[in-house]
C-alpha positions as CSV (number, residue, x, y, z in Angstrom):
1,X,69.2,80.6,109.6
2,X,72.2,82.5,110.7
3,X,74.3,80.4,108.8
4,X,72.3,80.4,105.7
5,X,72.2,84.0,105.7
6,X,75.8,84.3,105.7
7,X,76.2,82.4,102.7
8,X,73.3,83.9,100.8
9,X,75.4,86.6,101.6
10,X,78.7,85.0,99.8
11,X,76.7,84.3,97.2
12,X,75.3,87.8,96.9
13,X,78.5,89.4,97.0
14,X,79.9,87.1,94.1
15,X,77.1,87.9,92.0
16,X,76.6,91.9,92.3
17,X,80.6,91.5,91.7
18,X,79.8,89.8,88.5
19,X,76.3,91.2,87.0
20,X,76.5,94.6,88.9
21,X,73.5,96.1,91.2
22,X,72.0,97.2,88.0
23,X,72.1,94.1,85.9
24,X,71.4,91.9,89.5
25,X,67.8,91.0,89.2
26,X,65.4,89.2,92.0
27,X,65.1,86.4,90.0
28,X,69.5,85.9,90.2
29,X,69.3,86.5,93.9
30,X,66.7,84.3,94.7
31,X,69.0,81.9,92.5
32,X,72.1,82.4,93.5
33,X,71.0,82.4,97.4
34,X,68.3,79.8,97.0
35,X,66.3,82.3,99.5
36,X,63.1,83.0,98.0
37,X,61.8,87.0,97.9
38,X,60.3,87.0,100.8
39,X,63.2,85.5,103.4
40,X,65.6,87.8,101.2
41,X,63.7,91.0,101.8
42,X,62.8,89.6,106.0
43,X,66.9,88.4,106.2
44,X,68.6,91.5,104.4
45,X,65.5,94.4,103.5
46,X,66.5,95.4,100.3
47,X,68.0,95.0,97.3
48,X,70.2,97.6,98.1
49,X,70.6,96.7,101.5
50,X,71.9,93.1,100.5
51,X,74.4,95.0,98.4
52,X,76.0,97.5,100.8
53,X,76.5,94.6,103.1
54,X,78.1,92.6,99.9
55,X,80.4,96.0,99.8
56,X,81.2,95.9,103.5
57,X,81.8,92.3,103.8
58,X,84.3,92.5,100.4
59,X,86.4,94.9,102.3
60,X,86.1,93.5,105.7
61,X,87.7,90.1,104.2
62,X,89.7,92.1,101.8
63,X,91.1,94.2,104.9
64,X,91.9,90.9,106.8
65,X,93.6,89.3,104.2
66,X,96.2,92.6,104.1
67,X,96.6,92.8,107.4
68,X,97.4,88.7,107.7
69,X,100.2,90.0,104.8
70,X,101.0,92.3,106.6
71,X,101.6,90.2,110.0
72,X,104.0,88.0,107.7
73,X,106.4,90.2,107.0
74,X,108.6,92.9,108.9
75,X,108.5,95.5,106.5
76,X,105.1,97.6,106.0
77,X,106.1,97.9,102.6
78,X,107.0,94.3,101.9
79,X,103.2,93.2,103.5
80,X,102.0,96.0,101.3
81,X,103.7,94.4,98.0
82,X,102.8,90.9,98.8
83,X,99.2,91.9,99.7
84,X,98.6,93.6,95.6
85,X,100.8,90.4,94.6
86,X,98.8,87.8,96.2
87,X,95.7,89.1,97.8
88,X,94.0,92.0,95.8
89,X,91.5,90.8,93.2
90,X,93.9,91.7,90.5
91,X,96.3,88.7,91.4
92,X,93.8,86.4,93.1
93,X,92.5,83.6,90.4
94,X,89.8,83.1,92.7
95,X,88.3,86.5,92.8
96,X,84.5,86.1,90.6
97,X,86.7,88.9,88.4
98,X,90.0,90.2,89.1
99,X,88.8,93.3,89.4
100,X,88.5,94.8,93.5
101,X,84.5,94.9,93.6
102,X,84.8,98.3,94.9
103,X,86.3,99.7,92.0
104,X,83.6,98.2,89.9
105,X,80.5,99.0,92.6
106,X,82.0,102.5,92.1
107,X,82.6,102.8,87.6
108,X,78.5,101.4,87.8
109,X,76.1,103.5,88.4
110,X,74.4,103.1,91.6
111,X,70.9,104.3,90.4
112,X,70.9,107.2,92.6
113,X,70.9,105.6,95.8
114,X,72.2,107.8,98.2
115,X,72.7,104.4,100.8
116,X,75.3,102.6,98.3
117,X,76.6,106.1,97.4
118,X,77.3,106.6,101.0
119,X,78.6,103.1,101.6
120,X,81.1,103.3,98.7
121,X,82.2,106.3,99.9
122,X,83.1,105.1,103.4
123,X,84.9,102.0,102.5
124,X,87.0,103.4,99.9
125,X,88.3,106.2,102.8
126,X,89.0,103.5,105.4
127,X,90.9,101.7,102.2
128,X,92.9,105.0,101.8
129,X,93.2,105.1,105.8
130,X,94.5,101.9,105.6
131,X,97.0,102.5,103.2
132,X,98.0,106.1,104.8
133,X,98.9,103.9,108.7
134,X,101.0,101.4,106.4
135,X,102.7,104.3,104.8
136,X,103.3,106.3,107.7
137,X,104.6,102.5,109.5
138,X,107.2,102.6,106.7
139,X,108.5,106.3,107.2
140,X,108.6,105.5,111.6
141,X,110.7,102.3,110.0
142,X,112.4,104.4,108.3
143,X,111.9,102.2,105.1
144,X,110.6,105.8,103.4
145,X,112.8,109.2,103.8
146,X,111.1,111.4,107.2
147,X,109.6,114.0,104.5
148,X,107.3,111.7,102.7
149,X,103.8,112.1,102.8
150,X,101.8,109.3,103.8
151,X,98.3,110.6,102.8
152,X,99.9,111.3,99.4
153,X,101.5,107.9,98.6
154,X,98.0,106.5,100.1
155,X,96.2,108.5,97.5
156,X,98.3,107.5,94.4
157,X,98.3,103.5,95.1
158,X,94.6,104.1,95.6
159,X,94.2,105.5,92.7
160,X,97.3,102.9,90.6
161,X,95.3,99.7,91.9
162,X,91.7,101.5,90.6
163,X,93.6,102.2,87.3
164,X,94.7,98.9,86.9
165,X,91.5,97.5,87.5
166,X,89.6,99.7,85.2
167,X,92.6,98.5,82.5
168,X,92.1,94.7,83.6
169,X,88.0,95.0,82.9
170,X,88.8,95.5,79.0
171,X,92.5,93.8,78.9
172,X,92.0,90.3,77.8
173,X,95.7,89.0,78.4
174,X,95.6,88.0,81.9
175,X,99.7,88.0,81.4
176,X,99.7,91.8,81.0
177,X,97.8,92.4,84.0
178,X,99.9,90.2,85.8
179,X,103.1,91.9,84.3
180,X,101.8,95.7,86.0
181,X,100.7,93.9,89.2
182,X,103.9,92.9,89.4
183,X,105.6,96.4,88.4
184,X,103.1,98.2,90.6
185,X,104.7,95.8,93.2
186,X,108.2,96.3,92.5
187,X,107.2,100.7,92.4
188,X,105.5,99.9,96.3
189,X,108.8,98.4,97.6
190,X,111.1,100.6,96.1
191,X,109.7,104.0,96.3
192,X,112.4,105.4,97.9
């Protein structure tokens, strides 16, 4: 059972990626999962449940997945590049969109649910916490001058990455995406 929930829960996350909470009915879920209602409501609770733990579980794998970059190279900035490059949804022809779920959890509405609300809110801070310890690893390498601001370059690739995204949801030339991933790249190793 454990294992079945975990990939209902795979196949949960792609979908709410793709449709959206809104636009996610029972009837998908109970597709997508092959659980039927009442194993999805005993195994996750709720609709919304099942999609903050989609949310987590996005960010958990999309944390690992940095910090593996990050392990691979011996500059914080470098890992940093190579994780937008190869890793974040933009770049990864894999991802259900190339689009970071969280960024698109966040432009939908979330039907006044304080709980997804909430959980959006917490992941995208650890994601800018994240960022801010890479950032201040760089200046203590000195790979960034001693007067930067961590929190603030944190804040602006936060905020470049959810702009690209946004652009790449109505873009339909995968090649220009791929052209600012890669200049968005270039700007994260060379912002000295």
């Amino acid at each position: 059972m454990s294992h079945d929930k975990e990939a209902a829960l795979d196949q949960a996350l792609d979908l709410f990626w793709t449709k959206g909470y809104a636009s996610t009915s029972l009837k998908d879920l109970e597709r997508a999962t092959g659980m039927h209602p009442g194993s999805l409501y005993a195994a996750f609770g709720s609709k919304a449940k099942l999609y903050c733990l989609s949310l987590e579980r996005y960010a958990t794998r999309l944390s690992q997945l940095r910090a593996d970059l990050q392990a691979q190279t011996g500059s914080p900035l470098e890992g940093l590049a190579q994780f937008i490059l190869r890793a974040h949804p933009l770049s990864d022809a894999d991802a259900p969109l190339p689009v970071c779920y969280l960024v698109k959890a966040t432009l939908e509405t979330s039907q006044g649910n304080q709980a997804i609300e909430d959980k959006l809110s917490e992941l995208l801070t650890q994601n800018d916490a994240i960022f801010t310890d890479i950032f201040q690893q760089a200046i203590d390498a000195g790979e960034l001058p001693a007067h930067s601001d961590a929190i603030k370059l944190a804040r602006q690739l936060s905020a470049d990455l959810a702009g690209l995204c946004f652009y790449a949801l109505r873009e339909k030339d995968a090649e220009v995406i791929k052209d600012m991933v890669g200049d968005l790249a270039t700007r994260v190793r060379t912002q000295h």
